[in-house]
C-alpha positions as CSV (number, residue, x, y, z in Angstrom):
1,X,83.7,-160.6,74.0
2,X,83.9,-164.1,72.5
3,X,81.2,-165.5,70.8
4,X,79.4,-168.4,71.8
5,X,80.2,-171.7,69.8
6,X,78.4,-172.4,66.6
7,X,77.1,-168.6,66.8
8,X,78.2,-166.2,63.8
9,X,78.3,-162.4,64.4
10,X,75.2,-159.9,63.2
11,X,75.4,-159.2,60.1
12,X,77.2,-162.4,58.5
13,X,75.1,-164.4,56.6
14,X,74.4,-168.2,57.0
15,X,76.8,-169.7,54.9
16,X,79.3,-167.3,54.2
17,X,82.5,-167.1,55.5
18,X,83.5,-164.7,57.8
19,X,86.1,-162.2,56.8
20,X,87.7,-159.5,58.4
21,X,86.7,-155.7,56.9
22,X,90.5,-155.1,55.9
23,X,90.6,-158.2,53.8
24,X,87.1,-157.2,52.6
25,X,87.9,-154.0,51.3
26,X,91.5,-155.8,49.9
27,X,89.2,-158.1,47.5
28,X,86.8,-155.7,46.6
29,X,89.6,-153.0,45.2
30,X,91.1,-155.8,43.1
31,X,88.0,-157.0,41.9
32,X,87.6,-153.7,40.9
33,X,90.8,-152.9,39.1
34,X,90.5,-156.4,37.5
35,X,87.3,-155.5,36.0
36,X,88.6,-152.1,35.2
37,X,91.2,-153.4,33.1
38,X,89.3,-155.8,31.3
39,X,86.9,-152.5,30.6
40,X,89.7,-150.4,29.1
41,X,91.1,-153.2,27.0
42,X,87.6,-153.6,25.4
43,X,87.6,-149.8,25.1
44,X,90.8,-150.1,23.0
45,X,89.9,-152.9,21.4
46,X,86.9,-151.3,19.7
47,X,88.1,-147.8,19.3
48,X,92.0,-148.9,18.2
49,X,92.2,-152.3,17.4
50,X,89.2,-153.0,15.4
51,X,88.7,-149.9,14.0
52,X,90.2,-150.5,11.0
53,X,88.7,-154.0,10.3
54,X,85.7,-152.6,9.8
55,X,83.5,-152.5,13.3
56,X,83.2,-148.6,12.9
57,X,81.6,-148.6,9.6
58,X,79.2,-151.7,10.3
59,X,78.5,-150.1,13.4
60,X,77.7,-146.9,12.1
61,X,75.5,-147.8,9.5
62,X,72.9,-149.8,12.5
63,X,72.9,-146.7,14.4
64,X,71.8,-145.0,10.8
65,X,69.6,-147.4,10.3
66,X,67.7,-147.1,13.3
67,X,67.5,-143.5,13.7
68,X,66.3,-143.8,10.3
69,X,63.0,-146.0,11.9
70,X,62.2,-143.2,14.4
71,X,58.5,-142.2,14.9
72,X,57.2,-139.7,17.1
73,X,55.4,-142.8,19.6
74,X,58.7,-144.4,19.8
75,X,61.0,-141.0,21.1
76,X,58.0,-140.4,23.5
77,X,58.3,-144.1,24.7
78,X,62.3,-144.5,24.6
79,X,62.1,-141.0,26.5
80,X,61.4,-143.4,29.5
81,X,64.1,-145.5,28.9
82,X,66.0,-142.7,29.5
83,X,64.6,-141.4,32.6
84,X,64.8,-145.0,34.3
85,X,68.5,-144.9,33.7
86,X,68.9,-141.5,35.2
87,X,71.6,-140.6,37.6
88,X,69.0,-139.9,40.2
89,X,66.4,-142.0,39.6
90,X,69.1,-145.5,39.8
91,X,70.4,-143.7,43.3
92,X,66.4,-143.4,44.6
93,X,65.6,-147.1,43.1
94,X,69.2,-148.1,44.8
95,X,68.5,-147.0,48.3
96,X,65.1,-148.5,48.1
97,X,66.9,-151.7,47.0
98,X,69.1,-151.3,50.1
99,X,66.2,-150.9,52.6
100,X,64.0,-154.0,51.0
101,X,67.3,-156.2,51.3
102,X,68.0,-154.6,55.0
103,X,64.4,-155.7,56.1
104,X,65.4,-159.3,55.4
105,X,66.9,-159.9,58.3
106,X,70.5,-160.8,57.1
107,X,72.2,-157.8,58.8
108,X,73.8,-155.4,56.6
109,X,75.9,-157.8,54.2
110,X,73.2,-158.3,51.4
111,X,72.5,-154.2,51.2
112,X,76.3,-153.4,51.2
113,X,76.6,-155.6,48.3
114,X,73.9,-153.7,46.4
115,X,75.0,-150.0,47.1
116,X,78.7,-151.3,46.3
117,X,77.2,-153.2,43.0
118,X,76.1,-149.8,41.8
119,X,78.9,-147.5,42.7
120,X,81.0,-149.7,41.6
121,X,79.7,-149.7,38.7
122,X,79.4,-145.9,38.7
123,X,83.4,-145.8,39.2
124,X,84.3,-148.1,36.8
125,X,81.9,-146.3,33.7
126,X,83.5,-143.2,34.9
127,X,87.1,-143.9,34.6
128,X,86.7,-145.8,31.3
129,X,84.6,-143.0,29.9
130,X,87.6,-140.4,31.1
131,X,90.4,-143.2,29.3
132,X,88.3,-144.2,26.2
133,X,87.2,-140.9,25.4
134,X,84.9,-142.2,22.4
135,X,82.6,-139.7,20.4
136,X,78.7,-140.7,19.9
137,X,77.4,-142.2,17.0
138,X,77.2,-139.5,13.8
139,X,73.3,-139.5,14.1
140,X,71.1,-136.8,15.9
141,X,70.9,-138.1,19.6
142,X,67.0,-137.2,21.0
143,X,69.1,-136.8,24.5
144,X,70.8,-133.8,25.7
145,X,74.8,-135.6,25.5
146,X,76.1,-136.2,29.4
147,X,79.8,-134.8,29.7
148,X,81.2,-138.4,29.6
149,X,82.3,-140.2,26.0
150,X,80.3,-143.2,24.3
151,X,82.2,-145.5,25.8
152,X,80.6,-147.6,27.5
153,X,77.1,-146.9,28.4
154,X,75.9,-145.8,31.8
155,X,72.7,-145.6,31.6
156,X,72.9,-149.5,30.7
157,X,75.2,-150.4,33.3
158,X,73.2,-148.8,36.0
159,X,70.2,-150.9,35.3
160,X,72.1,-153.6,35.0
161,X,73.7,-153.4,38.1
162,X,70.5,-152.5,40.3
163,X,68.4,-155.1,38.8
164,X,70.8,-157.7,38.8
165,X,72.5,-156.8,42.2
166,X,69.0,-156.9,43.7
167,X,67.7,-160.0,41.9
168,X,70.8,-161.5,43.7
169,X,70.6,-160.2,46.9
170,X,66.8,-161.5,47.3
171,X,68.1,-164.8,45.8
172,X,70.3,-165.3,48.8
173,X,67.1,-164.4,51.0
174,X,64.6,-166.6,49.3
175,X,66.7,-169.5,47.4
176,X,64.4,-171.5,45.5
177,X,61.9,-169.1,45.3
178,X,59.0,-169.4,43.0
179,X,59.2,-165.5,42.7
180,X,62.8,-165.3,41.7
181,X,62.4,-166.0,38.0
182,X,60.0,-163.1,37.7
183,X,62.5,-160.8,39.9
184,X,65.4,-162.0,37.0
185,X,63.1,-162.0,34.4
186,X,61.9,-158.2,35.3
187,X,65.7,-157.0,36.0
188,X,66.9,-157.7,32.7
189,X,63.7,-156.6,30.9
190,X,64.2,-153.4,33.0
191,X,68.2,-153.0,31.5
192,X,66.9,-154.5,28.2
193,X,64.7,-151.5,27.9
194,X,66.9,-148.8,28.7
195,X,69.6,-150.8,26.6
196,X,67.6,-150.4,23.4
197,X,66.4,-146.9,24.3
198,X,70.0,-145.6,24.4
199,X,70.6,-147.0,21.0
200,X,67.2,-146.0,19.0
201,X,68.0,-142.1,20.7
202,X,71.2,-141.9,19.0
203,X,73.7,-142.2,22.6
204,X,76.0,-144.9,21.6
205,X,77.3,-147.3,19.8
206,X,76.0,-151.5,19.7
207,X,79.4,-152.4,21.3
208,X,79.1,-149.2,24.0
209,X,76.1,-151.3,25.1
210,X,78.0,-154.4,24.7
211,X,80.4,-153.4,26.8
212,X,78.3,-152.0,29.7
213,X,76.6,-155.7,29.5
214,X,80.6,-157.7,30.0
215,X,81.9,-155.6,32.6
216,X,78.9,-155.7,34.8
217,X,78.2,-159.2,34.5
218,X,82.3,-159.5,35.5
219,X,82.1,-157.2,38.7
220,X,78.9,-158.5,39.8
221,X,80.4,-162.0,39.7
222,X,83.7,-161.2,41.6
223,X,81.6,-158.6,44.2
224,X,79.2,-161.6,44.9
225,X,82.0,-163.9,45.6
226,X,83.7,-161.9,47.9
227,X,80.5,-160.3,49.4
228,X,78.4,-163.6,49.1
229,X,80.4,-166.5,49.1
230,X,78.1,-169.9,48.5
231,X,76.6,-171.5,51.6
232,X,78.9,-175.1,52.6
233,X,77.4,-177.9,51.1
234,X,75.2,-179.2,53.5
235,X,74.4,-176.7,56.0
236,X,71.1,-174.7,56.3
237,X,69.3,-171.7,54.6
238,X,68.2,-168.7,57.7
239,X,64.8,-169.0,58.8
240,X,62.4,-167.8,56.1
241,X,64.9,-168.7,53.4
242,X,62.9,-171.7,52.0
């Protein structure tokens, strides 16, 4: 059935262009294989390139250094860190994510692009883990090892991905917002947080986390684009938007 002039079909927010599933699902793979390779060339980078200009012993001696700070408040309180970033606990916080956005009103777009923000995310850790193969840092880690390498850090890129793929998916909601620097100020606290508890317990290395940060802030860049596009200049929020 045609649609009427000027109307846009469910689920297409105002703004954003259109675009068949096939071509959706055409942009989202190579966004994802660009981001992948940028991934494993920072993965080789580290572990091959600049191995031998030093980056493994300066690295090495931070993560000594601050297992070397450890008190018995601070592994209780990092132990948090670690249970935020969880496998499970990022899937419950996801799906949560998915229902808040779904309840805006926008159709299914905006909680699409959060659920493929974080397994996105998931695939791309996973296959760099599997290439990189890095060992931890030489320090006692206060966490049971996952079977993955060092490289790069999941737990980081998980938070990252939920807290930033929600902060912009309520952004598109609510432009303008006087609440929206608390929701971006709160999601990068959040992967702050689990960022430094990875490091004090011993689970990676400072450029593992480093890492995690550049390819997530890549992929949710190119997934909002193609998910997301920017509203024409000129034409008007949705209802409840201002």
């Amino acid at each position: 059935m045609e649609q009427p002039r000027g109307k846009r079909p469910p689920g297409v927010l105002a703004g954003s262009r259109a675009r068949g599933l096939p071509r959706l699902v055409v942009l989202v793979l190579v966004a994802f294989a660009v981001v992948e390779a940028l991934l494993l060339g920072l993965g080789l980078l580290v572990t091959r390139g600049l191995d031998g200009a030093g980056l493994h012993a300066e690295e090495a001696e931070l993560v000594r250094a601050v297992a070397a700070e450890r008190t018995a408040v601070w592994d209780r309180i990092t132990l948090w860190g670690t249970v935020l970033g969880s496998t499970w606990v990022v899937i419950g916080l996801t799906a949560a994510g998915c229902l808040v956005l779904l309840r805006r009103g926008h159709g299914p777009r905006l909680p699409a692009f959060l659920a493929l923000a974080v397994a996105g995310e998931t695939g791309l850790f996973l296959l760099a883990a599997l290439v990189v193969d890095r060992e931890r840092p030489p320090v006692e880690q206060l966490d049971l090892a996952p079977p993955t390498s060092s490289f790069p850090s999941g737990h980081t890129a998980a938070t990252l991905a939920l807290g930033c793929g929600l902060a912009l998916g309520l952004a598109r909601t609510r432009p303008g917002h006087r609440l929206l620097a608390l929701i971006w100020v709160l999601a990068v606290a959040f992967a702050a947080f689990v960022m430094a508890t990875r490091l004090y317990r011993g689970m990676h290395w400072p450029s593992d986390l480093a890492a995690s940060v550049a390819f997530v802030a890549v992929w949710l860049v190119l997934l909002r684009a193609v998910l997301l596009p920017p509203r024409p200049e000129g034409r008007a929020a949705p209802p409840g938007g201002g």
